[in-house]
C-alpha positions as CSV (number, residue, x, y, z in Angstrom):
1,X,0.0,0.0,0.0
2,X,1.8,3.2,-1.0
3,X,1.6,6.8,0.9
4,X,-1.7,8.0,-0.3
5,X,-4.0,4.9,0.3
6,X,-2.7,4.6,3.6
7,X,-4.3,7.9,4.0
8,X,-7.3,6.9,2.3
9,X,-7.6,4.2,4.4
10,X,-7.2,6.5,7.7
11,X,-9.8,8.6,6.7
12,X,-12.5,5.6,6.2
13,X,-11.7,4.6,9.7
14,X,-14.8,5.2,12.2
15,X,-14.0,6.1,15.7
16,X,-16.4,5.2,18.6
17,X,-17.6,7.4,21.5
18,X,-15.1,10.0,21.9
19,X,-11.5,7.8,22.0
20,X,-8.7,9.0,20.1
21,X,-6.6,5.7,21.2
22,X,-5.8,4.9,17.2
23,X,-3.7,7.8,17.1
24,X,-1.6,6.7,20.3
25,X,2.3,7.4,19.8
26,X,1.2,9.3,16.9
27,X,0.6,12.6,18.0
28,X,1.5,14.2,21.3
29,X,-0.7,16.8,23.7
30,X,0.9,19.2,25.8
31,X,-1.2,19.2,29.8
32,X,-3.1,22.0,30.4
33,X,-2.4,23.8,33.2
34,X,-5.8,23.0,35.0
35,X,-7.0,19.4,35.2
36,X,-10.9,19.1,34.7
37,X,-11.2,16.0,35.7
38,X,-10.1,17.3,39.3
39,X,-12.1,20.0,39.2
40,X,-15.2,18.3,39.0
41,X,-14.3,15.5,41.1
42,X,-14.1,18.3,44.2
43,X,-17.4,19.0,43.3
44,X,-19.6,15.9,42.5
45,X,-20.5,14.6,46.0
46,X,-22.6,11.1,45.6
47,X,-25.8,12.8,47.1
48,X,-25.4,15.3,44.4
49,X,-28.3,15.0,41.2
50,X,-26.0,15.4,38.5
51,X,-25.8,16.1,34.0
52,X,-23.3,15.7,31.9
53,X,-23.7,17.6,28.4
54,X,-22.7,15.9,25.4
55,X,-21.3,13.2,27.0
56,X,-19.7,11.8,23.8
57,X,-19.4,7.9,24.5
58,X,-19.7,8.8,28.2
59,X,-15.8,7.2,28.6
60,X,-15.4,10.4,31.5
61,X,-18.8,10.3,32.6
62,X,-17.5,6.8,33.8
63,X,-14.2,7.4,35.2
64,X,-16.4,9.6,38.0
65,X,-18.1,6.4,39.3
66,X,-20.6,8.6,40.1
67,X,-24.7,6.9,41.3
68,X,-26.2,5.7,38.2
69,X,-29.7,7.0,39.3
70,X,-28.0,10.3,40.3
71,X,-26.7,10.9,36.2
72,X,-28.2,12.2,33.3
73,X,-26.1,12.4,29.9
74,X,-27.2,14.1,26.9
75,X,-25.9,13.4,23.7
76,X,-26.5,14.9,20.0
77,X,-24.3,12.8,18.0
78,X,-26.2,9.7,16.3
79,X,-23.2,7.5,16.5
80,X,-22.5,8.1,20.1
81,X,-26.1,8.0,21.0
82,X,-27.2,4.7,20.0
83,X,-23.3,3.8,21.7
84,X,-25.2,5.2,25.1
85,X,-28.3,3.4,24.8
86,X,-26.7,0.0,24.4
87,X,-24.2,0.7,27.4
88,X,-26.4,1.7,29.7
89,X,-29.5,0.2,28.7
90,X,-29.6,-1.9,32.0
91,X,-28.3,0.9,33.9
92,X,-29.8,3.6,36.1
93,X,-27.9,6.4,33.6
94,X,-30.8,8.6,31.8
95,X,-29.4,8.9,28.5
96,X,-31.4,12.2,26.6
97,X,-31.1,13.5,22.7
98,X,-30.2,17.0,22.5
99,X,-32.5,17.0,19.2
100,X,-35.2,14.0,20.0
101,X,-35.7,14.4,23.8
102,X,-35.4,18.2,24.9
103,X,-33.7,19.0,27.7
104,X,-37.1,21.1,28.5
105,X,-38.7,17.8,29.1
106,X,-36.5,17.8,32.3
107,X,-37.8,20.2,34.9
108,X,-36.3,23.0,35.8
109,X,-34.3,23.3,39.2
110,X,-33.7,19.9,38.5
111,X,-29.6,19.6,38.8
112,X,-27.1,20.8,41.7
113,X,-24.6,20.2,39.3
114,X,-23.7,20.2,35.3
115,X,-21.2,19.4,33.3
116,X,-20.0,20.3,29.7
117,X,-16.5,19.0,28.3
118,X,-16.1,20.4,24.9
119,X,-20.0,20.9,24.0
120,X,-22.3,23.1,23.1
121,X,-23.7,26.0,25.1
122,X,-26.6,26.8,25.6
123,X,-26.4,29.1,28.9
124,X,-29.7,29.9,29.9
125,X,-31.1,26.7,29.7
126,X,-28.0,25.5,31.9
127,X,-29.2,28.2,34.7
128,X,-32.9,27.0,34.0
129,X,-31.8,23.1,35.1
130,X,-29.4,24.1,37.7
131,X,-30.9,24.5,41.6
132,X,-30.2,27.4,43.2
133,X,-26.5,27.3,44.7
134,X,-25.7,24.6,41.9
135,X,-22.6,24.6,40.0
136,X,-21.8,24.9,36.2
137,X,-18.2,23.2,35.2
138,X,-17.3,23.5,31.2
139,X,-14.5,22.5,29.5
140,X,-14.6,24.5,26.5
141,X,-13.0,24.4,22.7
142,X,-11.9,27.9,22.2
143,X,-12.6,29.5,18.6
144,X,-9.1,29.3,17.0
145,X,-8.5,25.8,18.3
146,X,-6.4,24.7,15.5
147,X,-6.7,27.2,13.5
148,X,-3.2,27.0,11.6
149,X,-3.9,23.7,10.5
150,X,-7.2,24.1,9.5
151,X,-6.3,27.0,7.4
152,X,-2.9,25.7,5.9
153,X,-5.7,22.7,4.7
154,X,-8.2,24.6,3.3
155,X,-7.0,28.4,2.4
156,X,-10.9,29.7,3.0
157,X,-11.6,28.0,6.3
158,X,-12.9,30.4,9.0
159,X,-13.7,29.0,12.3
160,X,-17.3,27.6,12.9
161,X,-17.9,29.0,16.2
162,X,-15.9,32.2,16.3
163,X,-17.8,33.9,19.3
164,X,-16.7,30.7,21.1
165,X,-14.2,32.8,23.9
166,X,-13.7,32.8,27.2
167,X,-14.9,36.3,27.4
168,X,-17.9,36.0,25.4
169,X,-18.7,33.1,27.7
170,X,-18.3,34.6,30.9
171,X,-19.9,37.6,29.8
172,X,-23.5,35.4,28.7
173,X,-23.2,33.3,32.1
174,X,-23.1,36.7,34.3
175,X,-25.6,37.9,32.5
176,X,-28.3,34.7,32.9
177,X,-27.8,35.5,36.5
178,X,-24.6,32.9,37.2
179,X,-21.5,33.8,39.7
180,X,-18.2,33.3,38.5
181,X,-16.0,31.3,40.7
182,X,-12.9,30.2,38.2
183,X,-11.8,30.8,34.4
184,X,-8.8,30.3,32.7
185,X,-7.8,29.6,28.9
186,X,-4.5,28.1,27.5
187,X,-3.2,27.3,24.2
188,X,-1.2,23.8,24.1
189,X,0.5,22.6,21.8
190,X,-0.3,19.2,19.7
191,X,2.1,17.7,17.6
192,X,1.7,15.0,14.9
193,X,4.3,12.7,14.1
194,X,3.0,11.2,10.8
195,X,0.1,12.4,8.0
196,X,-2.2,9.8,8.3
197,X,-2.3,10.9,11.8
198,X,-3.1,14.0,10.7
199,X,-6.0,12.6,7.9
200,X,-7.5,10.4,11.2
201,X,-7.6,13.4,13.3
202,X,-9.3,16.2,10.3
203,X,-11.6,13.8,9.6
204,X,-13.0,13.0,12.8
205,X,-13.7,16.5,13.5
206,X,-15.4,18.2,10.3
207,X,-16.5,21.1,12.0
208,X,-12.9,22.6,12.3
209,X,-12.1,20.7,8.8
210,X,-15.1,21.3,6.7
211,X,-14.3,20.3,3.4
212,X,-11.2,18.2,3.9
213,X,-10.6,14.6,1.9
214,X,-7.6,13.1,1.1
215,X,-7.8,13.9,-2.8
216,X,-9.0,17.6,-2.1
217,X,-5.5,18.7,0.2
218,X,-3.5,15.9,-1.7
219,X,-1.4,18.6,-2.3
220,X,-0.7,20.5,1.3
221,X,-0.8,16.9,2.3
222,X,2.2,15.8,0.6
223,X,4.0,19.2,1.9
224,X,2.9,17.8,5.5
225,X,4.2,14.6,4.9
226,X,7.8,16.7,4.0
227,X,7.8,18.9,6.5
228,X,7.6,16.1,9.0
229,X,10.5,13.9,7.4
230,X,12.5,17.2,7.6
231,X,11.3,18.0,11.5
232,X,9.8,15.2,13.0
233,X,6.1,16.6,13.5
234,X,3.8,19.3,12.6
235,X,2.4,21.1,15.8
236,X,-0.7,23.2,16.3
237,X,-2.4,24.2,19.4
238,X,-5.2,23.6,21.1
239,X,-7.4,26.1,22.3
240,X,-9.0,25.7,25.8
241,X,-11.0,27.8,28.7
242,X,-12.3,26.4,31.5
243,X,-15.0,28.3,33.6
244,X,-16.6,27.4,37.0
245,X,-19.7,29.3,38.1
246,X,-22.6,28.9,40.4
247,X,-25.9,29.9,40.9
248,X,-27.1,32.0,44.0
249,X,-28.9,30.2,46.4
């Protein structure tokens, strides 16, 4: 198999849940300087009625260990939906569609704590589910996450969520009425050590890589694939905030 099917055939891989194992030794992430996991382990006591947003395959969701009948996950992605549903469908976990199953089926005041790694927003319905005195913990993708890659791939790319900052952020939770307790923001750096690395990675996330295939950026692809015999990797960076906040009591 030469160079370029062995991209092709990266980018006809399918990845389940949110688990970027297949690129292990093949790319490397440089640690934030916060720890989210930590963070909302200090504050997800057992006793505690708790939703995770977008909980992708739910592979963190799990590592909290957290009472089944105490955790609601929604989920918007098909694949990762139907994943849900067959893991927990003899558990306690409430699995709910963001598009099928409205969160507004859920009453409000219903949660003294959510959670959000890395999905979508939607602030004042998060204040509407929370209980007074509940916390809010995200994890967010900033706007220019991998920006330079995106646009060395496609010259016209622009990013799909650019009001997605940590100011902006801030600025619409104070406003819905929340207190903000911690934010920070970081750019690491993420390096890839070979292209179909690269292909794997862009085509698993289409909204920063919107019109990216193998025969379209065959040509920047091959310049990748140079630069890295000449250097060793290609590195972008990843754009992070992370914000805490709570609702008065």
């Amino acid at each position: 198999m030469d160079q370029v099917d062995q991209w092709q055939a990266e980018s006809q891989l399918a990845m389940h849940g949110w688990d970027f194992s297949h690129l292990d030794g093949r790319w490397e992430n440089e640690p934030l300087p916060w720890d989210y996991q930590a963070v909302v382990k200090a504050n997800l006591k057992d006793e505690l009625m708790w939703l995770d947003v977008d909980t992708g395959g739910g592979e963190l969701m799990d590592s909290f260990r957290h009472p089944a009948h105490k955790t609601v996950v929604t989920e918007g992605w098909a694949p990762n939906l139907k994943l849900l549903r067959e893991k927990y469908a003899t558990s306690a976990v409430t699995v709910i569609s963001d598009q099928n199953e409205d969160l507004a089926k859920v009453p409000d005041q219903h949660f003294d704590i959510i959670t959000n790694s890395h999905g979508a927003l939607p602030v004042q319905e998060t204040v509407n589910k929370l209980r007074p005195g509940g916390i809010f913990i995200t994890q967010q993708v900033g706007a220019t996450n991998n920006f330079a890659l995106s646009r060395f791939l496609d010259p016209n790319y622009s990013p799909a969520y650019p009001d997605n900052t940590l100011i902006d952020a801030c600025a619409r939770m104070q406003a819905a009425g929340l207190r903000i307790e911690q934010q920070n923001s970081a750019f690491s750096k993420m390096s890839f050590f070979d292209v179909g690395a690269i292909v794997y990675y862009a085509t698993m996330i289409p909204w920063e890589f919107p019109n990216f295939s193998v025969a379209a950026c065959l040509p920047r692809l091959r310049q990748l694939s140079r630069l890295i015999t000449e250097q060793g990797s290609i590195a972008t960076f990843e754009d992070r905030f992370l914000i805490v906040a709570r609702k008065p009591a």
